[in-house]
C-alpha positions as a Python dict, from the first residue, in 0.01 Angstrom:
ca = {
    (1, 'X'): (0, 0, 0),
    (2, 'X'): (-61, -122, -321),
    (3, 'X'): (143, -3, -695),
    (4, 'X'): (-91, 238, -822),
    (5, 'X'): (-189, 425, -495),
    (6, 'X'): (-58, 764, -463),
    (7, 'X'): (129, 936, -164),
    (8, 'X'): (47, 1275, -151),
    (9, 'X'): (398, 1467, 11),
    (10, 'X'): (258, 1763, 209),
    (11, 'X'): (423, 1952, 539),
    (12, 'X'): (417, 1686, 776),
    (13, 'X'): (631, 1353, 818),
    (14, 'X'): (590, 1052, 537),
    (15, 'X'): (471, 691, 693),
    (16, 'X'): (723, 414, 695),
    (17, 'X'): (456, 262, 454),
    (18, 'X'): (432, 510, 220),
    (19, 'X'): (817, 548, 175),
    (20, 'X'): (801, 125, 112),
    (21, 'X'): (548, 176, -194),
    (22, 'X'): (717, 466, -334),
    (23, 'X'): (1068, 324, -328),
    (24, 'X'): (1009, -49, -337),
    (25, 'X'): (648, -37, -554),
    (26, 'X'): (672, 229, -794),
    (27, 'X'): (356, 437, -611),
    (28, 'X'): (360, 764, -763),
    (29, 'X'): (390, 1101, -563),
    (30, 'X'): (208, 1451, -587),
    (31, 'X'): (267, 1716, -400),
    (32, 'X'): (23, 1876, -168),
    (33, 'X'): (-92, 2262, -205),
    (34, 'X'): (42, 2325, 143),
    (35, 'X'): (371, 2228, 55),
    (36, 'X'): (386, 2413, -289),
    (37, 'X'): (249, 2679, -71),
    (38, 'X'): (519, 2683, 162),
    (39, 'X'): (787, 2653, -41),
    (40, 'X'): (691, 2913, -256),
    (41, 'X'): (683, 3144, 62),
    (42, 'X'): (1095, 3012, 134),
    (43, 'X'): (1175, 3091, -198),
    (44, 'X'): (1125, 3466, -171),
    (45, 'X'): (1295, 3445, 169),
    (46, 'X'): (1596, 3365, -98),
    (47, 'X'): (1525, 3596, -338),
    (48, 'X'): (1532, 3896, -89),
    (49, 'X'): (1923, 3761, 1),
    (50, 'X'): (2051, 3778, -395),
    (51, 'X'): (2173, 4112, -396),
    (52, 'X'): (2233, 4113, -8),
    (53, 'X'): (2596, 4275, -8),
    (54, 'X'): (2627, 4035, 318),
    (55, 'X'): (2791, 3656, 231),
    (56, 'X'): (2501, 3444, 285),
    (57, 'X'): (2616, 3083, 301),
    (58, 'X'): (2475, 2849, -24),
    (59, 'X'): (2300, 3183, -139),
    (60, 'X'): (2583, 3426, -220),
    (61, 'X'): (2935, 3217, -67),
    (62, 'X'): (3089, 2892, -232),
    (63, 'X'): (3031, 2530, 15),
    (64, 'X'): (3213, 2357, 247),
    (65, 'X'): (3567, 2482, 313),
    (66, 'X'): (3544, 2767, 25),
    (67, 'X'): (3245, 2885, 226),
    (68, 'X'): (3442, 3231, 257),
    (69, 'X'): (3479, 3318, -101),
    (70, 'X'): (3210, 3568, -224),
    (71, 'X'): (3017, 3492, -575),
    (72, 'X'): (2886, 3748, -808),
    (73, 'X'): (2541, 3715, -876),
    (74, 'X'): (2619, 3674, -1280),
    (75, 'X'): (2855, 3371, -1158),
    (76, 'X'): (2562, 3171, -927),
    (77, 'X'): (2409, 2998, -1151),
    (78, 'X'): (2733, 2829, -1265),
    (79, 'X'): (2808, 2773, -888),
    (80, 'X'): (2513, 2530, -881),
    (81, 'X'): (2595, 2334, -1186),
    (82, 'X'): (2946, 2299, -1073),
    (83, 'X'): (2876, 2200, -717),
    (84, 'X'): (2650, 1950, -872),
    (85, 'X'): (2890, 1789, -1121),
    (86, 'X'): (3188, 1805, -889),
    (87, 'X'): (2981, 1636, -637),
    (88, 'X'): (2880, 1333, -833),
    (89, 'X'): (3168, 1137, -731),
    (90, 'X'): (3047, 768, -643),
    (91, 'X'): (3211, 483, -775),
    (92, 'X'): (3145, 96, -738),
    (93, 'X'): (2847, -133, -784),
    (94, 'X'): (2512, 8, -876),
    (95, 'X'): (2307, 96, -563),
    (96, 'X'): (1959, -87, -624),
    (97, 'X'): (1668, 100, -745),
    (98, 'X'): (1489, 109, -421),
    (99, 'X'): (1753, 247, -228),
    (100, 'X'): (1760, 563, -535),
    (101, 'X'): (1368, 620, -524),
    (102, 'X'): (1427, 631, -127),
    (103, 'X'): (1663, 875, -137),
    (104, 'X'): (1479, 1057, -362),
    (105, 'X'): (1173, 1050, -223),
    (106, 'X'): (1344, 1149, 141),
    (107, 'X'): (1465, 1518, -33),
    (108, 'X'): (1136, 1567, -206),
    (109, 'X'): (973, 1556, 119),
    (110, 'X'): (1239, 1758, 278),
    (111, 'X'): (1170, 2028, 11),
    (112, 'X'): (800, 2017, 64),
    (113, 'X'): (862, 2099, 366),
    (114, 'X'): (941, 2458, 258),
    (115, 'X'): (1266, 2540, 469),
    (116, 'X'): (1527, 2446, 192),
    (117, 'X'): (1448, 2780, -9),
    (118, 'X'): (1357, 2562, -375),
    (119, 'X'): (1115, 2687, -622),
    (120, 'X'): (837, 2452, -630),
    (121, 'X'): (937, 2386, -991),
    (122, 'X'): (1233, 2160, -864),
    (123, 'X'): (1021, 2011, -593),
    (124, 'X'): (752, 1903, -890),
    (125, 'X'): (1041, 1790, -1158),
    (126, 'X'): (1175, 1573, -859),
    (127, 'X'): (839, 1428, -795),
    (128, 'X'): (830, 1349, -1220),
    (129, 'X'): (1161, 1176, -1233),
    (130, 'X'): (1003, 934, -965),
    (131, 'X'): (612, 934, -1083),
    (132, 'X'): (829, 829, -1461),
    (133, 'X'): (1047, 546, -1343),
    (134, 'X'): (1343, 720, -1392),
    (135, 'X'): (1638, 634, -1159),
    (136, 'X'): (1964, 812, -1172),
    (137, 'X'): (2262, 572, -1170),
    (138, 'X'): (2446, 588, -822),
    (139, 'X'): (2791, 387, -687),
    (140, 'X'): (2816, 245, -373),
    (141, 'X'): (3102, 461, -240),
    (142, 'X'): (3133, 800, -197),
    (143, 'X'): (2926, 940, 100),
    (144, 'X'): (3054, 969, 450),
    (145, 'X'): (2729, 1041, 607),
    (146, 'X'): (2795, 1412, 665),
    (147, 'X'): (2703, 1698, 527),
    (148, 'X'): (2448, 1386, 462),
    (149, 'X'): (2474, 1170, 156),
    (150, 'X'): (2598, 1431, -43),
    (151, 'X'): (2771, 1239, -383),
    (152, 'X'): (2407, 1029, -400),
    (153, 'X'): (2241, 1294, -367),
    (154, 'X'): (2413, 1503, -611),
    (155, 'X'): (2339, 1183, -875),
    (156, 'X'): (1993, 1266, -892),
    (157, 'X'): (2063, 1650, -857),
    (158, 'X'): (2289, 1581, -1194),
    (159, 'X'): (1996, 1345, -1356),
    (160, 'X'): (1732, 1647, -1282),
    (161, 'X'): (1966, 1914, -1464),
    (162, 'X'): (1931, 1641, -1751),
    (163, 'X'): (2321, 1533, -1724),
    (164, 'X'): (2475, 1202, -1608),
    (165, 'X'): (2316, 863, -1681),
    (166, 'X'): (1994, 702, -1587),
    (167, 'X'): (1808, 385, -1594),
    (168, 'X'): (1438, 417, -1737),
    (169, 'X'): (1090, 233, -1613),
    (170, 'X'): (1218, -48, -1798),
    (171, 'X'): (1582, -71, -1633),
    (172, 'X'): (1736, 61, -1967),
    (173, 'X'): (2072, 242, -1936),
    (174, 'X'): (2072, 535, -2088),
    (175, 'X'): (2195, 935, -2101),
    (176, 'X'): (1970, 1127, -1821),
    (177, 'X'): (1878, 1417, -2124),
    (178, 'X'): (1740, 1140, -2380),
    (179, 'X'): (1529, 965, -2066),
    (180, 'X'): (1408, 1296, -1941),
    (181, 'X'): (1316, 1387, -2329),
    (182, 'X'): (1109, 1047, -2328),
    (183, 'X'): (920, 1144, -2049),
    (184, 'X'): (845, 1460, -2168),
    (185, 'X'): (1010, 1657, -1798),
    (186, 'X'): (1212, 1967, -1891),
    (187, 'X'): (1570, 1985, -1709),
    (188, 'X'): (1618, 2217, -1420),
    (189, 'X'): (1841, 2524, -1377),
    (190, 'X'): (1945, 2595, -1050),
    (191, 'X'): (1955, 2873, -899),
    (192, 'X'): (2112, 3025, -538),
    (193, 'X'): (2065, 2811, -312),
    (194, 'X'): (1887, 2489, -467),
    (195, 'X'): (2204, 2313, -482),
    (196, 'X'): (2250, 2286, -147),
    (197, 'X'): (1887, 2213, -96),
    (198, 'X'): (1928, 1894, -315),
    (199, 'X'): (2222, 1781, -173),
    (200, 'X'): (2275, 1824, 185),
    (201, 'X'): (2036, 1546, 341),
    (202, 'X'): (2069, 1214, 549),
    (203, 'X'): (1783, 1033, 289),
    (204, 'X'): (1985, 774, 133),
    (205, 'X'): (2040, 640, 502),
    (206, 'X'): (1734, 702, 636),
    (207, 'X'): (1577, 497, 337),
    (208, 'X'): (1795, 213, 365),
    (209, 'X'): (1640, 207, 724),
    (210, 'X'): (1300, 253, 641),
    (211, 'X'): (1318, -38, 416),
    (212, 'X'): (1530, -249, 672),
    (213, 'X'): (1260, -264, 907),
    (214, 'X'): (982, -333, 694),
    (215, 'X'): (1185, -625, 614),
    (216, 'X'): (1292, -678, 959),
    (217, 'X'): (921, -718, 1066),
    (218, 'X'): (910, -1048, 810),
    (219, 'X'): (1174, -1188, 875),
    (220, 'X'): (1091, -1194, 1304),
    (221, 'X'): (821, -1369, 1209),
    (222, 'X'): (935, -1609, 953),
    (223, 'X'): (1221, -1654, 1252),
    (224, 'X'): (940, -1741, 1509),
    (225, 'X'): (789, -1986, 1248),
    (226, 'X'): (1070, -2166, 1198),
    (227, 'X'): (1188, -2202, 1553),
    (228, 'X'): (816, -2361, 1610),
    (229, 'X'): (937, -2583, 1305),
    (230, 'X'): (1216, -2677, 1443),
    (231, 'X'): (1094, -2694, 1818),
    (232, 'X'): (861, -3010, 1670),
    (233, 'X'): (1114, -3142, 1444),
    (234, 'X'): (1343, -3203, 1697),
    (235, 'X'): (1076, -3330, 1938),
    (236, 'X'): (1109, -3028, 2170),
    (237, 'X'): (858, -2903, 2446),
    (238, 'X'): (595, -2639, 2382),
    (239, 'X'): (589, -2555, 2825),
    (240, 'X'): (900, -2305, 2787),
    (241, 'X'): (666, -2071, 2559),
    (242, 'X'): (339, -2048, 2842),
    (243, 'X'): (219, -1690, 2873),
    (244, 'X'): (285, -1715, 3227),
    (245, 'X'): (650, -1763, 3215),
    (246, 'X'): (682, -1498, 2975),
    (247, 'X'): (478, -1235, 3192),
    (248, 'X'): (781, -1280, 3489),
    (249, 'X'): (1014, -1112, 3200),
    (250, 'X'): (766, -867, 3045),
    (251, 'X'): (936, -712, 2789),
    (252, 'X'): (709, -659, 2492),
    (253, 'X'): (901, -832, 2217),
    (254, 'X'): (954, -1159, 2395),
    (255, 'X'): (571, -1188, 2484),
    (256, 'X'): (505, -1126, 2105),
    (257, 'X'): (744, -1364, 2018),
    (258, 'X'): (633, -1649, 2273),
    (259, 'X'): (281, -1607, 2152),
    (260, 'X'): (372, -1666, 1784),
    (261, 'X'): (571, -1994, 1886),
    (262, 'X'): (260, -2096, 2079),
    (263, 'X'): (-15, -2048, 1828),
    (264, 'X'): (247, -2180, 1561),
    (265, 'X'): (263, -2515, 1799),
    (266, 'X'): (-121, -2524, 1873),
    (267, 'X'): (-246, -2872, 1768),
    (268, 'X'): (73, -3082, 1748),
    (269, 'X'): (90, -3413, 1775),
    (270, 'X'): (472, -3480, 1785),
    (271, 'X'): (538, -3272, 2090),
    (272, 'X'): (506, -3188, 2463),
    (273, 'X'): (160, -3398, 2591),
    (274, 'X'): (3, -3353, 2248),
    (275, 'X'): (228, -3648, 2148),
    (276, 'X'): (128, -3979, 2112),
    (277, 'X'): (205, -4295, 2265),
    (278, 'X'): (402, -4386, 1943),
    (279, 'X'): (567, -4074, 1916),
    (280, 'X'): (663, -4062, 2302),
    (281, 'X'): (866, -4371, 2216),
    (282, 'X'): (1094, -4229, 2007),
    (283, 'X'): (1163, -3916, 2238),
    (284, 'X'): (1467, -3833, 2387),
    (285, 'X'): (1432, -3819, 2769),
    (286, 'X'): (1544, -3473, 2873),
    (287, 'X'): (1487, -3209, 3125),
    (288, 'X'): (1515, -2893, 2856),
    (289, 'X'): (1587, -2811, 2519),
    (290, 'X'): (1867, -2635, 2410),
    (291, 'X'): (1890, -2279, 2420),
    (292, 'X'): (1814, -2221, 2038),
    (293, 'X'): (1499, -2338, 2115),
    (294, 'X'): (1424, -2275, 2434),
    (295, 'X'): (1565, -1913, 2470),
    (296, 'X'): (1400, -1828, 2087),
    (297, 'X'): (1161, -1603, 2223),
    (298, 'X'): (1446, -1386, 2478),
    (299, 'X'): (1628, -1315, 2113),
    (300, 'X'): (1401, -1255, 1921),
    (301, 'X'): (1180, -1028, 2097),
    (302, 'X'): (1547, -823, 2185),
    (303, 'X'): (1530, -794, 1819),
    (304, 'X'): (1224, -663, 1854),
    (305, 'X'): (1285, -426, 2103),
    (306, 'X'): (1626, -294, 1863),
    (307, 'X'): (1385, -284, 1594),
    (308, 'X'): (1125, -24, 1827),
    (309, 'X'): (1354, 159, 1927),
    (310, 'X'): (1508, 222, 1515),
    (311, 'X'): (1137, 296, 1404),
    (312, 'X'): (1130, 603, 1669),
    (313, 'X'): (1468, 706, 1511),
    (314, 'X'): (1331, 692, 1188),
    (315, 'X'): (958, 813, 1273),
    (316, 'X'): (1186, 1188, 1391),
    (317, 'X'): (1371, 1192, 1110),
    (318, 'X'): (1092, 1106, 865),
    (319, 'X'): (944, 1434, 990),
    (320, 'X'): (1240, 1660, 986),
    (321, 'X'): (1333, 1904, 743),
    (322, 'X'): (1742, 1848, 691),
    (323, 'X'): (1941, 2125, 508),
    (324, 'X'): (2216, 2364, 560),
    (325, 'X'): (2123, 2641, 587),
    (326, 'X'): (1768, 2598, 630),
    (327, 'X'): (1474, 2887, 587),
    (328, 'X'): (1351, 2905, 938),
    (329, 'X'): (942, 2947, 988),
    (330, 'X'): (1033, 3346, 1095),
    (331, 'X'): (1200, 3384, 758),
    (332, 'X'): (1605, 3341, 903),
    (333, 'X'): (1773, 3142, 681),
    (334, 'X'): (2092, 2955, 958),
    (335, 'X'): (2331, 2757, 925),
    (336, 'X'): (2306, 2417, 1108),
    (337, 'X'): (2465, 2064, 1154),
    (338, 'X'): (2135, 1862, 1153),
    (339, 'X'): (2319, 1695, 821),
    (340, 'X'): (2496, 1512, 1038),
    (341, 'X'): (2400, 1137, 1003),
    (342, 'X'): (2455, 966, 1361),
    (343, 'X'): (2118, 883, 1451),
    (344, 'X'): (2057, 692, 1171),
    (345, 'X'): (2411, 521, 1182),
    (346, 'X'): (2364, 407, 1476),
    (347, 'X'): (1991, 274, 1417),
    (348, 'X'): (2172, 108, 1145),
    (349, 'X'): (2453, -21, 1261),
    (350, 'X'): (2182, -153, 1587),
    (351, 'X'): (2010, -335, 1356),
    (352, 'X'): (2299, -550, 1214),
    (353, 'X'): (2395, -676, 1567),
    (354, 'X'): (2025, -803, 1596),
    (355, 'X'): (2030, -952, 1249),
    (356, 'X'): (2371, -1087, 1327),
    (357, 'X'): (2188, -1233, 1608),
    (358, 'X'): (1943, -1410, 1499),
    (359, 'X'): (2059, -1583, 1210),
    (360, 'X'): (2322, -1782, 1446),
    (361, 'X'): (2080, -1885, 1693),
    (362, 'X'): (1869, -2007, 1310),
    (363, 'X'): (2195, -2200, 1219),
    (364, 'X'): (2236, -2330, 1548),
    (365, 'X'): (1880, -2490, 1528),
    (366, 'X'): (1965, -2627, 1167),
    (367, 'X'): (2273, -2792, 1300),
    (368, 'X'): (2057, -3014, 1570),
    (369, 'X'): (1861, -3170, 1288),
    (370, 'X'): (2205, -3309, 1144),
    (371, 'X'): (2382, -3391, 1443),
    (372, 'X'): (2224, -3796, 1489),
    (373, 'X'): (2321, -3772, 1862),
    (374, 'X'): (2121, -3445, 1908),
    (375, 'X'): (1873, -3500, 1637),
    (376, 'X'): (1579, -3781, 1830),
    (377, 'X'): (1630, -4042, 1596),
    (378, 'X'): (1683, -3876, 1285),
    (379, 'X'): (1930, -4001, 1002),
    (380, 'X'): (2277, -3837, 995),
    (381, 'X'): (2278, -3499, 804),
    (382, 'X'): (1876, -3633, 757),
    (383, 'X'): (2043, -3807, 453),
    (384, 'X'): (1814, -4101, 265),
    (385, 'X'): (2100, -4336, 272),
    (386, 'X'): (2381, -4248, 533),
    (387, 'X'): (2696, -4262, 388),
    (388, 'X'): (2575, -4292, -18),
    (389, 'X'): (2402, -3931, 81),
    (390, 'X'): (2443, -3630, 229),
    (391, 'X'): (2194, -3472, 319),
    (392, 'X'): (2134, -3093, 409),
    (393, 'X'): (2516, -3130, 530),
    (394, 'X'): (2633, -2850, 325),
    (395, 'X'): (2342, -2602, 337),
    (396, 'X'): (2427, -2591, 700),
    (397, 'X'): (2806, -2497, 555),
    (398, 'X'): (2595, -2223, 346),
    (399, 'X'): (2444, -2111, 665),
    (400, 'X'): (2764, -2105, 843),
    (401, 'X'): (2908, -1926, 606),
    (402, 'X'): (2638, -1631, 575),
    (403, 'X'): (2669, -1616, 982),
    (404, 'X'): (3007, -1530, 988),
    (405, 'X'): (2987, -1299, 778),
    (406, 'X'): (2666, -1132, 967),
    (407, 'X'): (2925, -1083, 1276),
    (408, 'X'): (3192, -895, 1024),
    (409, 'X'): (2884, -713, 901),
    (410, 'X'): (2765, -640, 1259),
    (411, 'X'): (3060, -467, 1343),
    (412, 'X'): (2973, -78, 1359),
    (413, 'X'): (3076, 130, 1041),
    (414, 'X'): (2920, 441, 1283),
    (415, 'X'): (3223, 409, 1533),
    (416, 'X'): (3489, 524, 1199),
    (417, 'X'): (3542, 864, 1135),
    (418, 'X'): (3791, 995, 856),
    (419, 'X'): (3853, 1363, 785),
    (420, 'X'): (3729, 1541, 466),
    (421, 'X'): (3695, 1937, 315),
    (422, 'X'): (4043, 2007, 441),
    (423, 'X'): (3936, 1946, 787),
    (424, 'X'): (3585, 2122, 750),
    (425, 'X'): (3401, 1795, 778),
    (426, 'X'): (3654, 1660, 1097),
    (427, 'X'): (3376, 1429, 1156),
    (428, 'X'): (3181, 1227, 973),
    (429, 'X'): (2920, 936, 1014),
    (430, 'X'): (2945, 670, 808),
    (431, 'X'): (2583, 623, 795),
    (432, 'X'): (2555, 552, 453),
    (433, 'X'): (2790, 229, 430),
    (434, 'X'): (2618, 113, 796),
    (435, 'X'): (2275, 105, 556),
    (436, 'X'): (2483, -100, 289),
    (437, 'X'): (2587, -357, 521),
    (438, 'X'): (2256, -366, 645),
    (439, 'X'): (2088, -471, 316),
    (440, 'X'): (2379, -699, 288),
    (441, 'X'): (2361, -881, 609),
    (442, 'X'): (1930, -898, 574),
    (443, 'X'): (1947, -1085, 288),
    (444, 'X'): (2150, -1357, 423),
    (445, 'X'): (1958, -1347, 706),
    (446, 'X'): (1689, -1420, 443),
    (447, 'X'): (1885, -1730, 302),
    (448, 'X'): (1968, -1847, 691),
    (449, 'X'): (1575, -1860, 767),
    (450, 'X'): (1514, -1997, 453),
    (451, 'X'): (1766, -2320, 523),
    (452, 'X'): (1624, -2376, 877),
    (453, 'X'): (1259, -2405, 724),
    (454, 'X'): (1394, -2633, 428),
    (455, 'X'): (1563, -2860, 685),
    (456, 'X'): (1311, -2845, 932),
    (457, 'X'): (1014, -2944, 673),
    (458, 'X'): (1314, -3225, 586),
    (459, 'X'): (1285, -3363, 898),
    (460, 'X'): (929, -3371, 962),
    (461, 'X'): (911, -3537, 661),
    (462, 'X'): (1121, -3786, 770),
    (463, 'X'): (916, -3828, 1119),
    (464, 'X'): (553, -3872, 969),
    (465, 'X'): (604, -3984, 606),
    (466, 'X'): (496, -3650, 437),
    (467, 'X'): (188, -3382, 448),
    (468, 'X'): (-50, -3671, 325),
    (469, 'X'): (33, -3791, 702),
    (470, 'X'): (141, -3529, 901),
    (471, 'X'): (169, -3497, 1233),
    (472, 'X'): (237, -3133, 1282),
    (473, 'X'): (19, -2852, 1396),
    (474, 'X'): (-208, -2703, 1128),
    (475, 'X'): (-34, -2384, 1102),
    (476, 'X'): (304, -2624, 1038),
    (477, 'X'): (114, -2843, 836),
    (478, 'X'): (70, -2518, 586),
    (479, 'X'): (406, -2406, 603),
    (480, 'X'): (532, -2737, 483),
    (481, 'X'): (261, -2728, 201),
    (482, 'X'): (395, -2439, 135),
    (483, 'X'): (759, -2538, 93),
    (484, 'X'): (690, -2867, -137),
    (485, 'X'): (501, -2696, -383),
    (486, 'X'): (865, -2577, -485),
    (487, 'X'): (1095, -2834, -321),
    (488, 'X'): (1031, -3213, -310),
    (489, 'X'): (1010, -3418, 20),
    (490, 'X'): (1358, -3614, 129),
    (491, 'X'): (1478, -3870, -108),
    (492, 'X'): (1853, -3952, -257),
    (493, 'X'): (2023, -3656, -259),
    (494, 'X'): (2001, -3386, -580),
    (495, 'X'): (2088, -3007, -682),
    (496, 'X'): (1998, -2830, -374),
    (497, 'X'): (2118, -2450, -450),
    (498, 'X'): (1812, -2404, -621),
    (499, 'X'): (1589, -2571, -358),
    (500, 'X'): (1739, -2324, -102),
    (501, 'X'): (1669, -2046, -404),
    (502, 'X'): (1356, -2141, -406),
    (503, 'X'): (1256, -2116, -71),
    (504, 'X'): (1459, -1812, 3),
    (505, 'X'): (1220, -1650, -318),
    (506, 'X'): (906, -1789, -72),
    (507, 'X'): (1082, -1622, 257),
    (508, 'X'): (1135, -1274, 92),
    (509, 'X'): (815, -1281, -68),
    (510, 'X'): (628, -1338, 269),
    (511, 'X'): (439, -1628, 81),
    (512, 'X'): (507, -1947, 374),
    (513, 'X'): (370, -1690, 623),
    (514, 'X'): (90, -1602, 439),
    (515, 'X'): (48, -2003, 435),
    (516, 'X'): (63, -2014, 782),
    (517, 'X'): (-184, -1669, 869),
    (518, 'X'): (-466, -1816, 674),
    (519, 'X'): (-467, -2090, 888),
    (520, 'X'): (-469, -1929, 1199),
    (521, 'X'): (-706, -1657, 1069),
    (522, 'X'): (-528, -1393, 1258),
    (523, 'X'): (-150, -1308, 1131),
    (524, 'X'): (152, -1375, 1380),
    (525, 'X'): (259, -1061, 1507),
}
């Protein structure tokens, strides 16, 4: 979806897409009549509870474990500012801007929603601190994942009440009141209830995972790529990837997977029959490859199948309305634990074992190109000079590095559970650090894919003499086209942290795949 589209936010559930352009694109939002509609409707379910001389919790009580305590209706609006203020609690590193406009996107769609009892007037100054670039400031600690992200959330609550600090369009730091005045959106007052309503959702999670798998999706592609690139590189067999063979295992991810490698492969002339007399001579005589290249497919359509089975998490949640208490559709307004954040923790956490995954079967591949007895005539370390150079020797380190640190990040943050509220909140999810660790271990699956294609294109390099003479498939051919219009082809060694920069840029950008799918005509899958 490109920048200057618009998602409308109406009753029903946001598209992964559309939560990508809003949070990662700057798209702007408006908010559909049926939603203003319907949350006008909530709102006087609210109003009809003010002077209710029954506690109604979030409308007429104080939160959490002071739930029991009564509050004069003189007294309310002060409850809102304080729960917001008190609530703003993170601390640590800046959380990026996409992960904010996420989040914030995920409780303006709750709201349109109309069961969280907001005027429509918060609903619309929401959608205007997004539609202006304005992104409250948020650290990384400070939610548990129950009652939802609740100190996030209460960030932007604080930013829309024109307090705490922001950064504008243009990443400026600066007082939420003075940004708000720039843009020309009046601060809100709270009343009964809308604290609550801004506060008591799973969307800083459920963004994190939205944006995971659109990156996920890339990156199993990329992966497939640069297994094919490494399957020729290292001389290896196309047979293992036949349709056929495939079909006897059917799930869906490892045919997709297979397919990719295939097409990828189509047209090379340094492996399987394809290979020339000349070529054949310099193969290694062996009955199968190893399993990083042989079982590619088996991974990485598991992945896959993780990655399914997280968009159906997120495809329910997208479409729920998450509050406590919520405005049912016959006007009840009930108390609820659908703040809890499991599902998406463990989606999360799911996903990190499959990124985990497959960035040690990437290194693995990487670390046959080096190895001279396991390489098919390669150089050592595919150094220029053995001995005087060294090759990609130490970007496999890098690599080795990043993949231990994918299994630490792979282990669940979902299975911890610390008590809070003086024993209120006895259990808690942890979604919110499972999405951290997510982003975390995604990018260095990024930088792992991106050091198996450098070291791949390396070596088929040093097989053919360079793109002028290559021997690889077409679709490889482009990749590696690709790759030297910002790295050089082998030589004596030089600086290579910004060679693997460079490439990682081309791998998050999607640009060596887009290489590769104009070639082919029809994307990989």
């Amino acid at each position: 979806m490109p920048e200057e589209s618009t998602v409308t936010i109406g009753l029903g559930a946001l598209a992964p897409a559309e939560v990508v352009a809003v949070a990662r694109y700057g798209a702007r939002v408006e908010l559909g009549d049926d939603s203003l509609s319907a949350m006008q409707d909530s709102r006087s379910v609210i109003d009809a509870l003010i002077d209710d001389p029954t506690p109604h919790y979030g409308v007429s009580t104080g939160f959490g474990a002071l739930a029991t305590k009564h509050i004069p209706v003189q007294e309310r609006t002060h409850l809102q500012r304080s729960l917001i203020r008190s609530h703003a609690a993170s601390s640590g590193a800046e959380v990026d801007r996409e992960v904010v406009r996420g989040l914030m996107l995920g409780r303006l769609s709750t709201m349109a929603t109309g069961r969280t009892g907001v005027r429509p007037v918060v609903a619309q100054t929401y959608a205007d601190l997004l539609n202006a670039g304005i992104t409250p400031v948020i650290g990384e600690y400070g939610s548990l994942g129950c009652s939802g992200d609740l100190a996030p959330l209460s960030h932007v609550a604080l930013a829309l009440m024109g307090e705490g600090e922001v950064r504008n369009d243009d990443g400026a730091l600066l007082p939420a009141a003075e940004a708000l005045s720039a843009a020309g959106i009046t601060p809100v007052e709270l009343r009964e209830k809308e604290g609550l309503a801004l506060i008591n959702g799973t969307d800083g999670m459920l963004g994190m995972l939205v944006l995971a798998s659109a990156d996920l999706h890339r990156l199993l592609r990329t992966a497939d790529l640069a297994t094919a690139m490494s399957v020729e590189g290292l001389l290896g067999t196309d047979s293992v990837f036949a349709e056929d063979l495939h079909q006897l295992r059917p799930h869906p991810g490892q045919i997709v997977s297979a397919a990719n490698i295939r097409r990828v492969l189509s047209g090379s002339r340094l492996i399987g029959e394809h290979a020339s007399d000349e070529r054949k001579a310099h193969r290694f005589t062996r009955v199968q490859d190893a399993y990083s290249l042989r079982c590619a497919p088996q991974v990485h359509g598991a992945a896959r199948a993780t990655l399914a089975h997280v968009e159906s998490v997120a495809a329910i949640e997208l479409g729920s309305a998450i509050d406590n208490p919520v405005v049912t559709v016959d006007g009840r307004v009930e108390s609820n634990g659908n703040f809890h954040g499991a599902p998406i923790g463990y989606a999360l956490d799911f996903l990190a074992i499959a990124v985990a995954d497959l960035a040690s079967m990437s290194e693995r591949r990487t670390d046959r190109f080096l190895d001279k007895s396991r390489s098919h005539g390669l150089n050592p370390f595919l150094a220029h000079d053995p001995g005087v150079d060294s090759g990609h020797m130490i970007a496999q380190y890098t690599q080795a590095g990043i993949v231990s640190e994918l299994k630490r990040l792979a282990v669940p943050a979902s299975v911890d559970s610390i008590p809070s509220s003086a024993m209120q909140e006895d259990h808690v999810s942890m979604g919110w650090s499972a999405g951290l660790k997510l982003r975390r271990a995604l990018d260095g699956l990024t930088r792992v894919v991106a050091i198996e294609l450098l070291t791949a294109a390396r070596a088929l390099d040093m097989r053919d003499g360079g793109i002028s003479t290559s021997y690889s498939s077409p679709a490889i051919s482009a990749a590696r086209a690709a790759l030297r219009e910002v790295v050089e082809g082998p030589g004596t060694d030089r600086y290579l942290a910004p060679e693997i920069e460079a490439v990682r840029k081309l791998v998050e950008a999607g640009a060596v795949l887009a290489a590769v799918d104009r070639v082919l005509g029809e994307p990989l899958a």
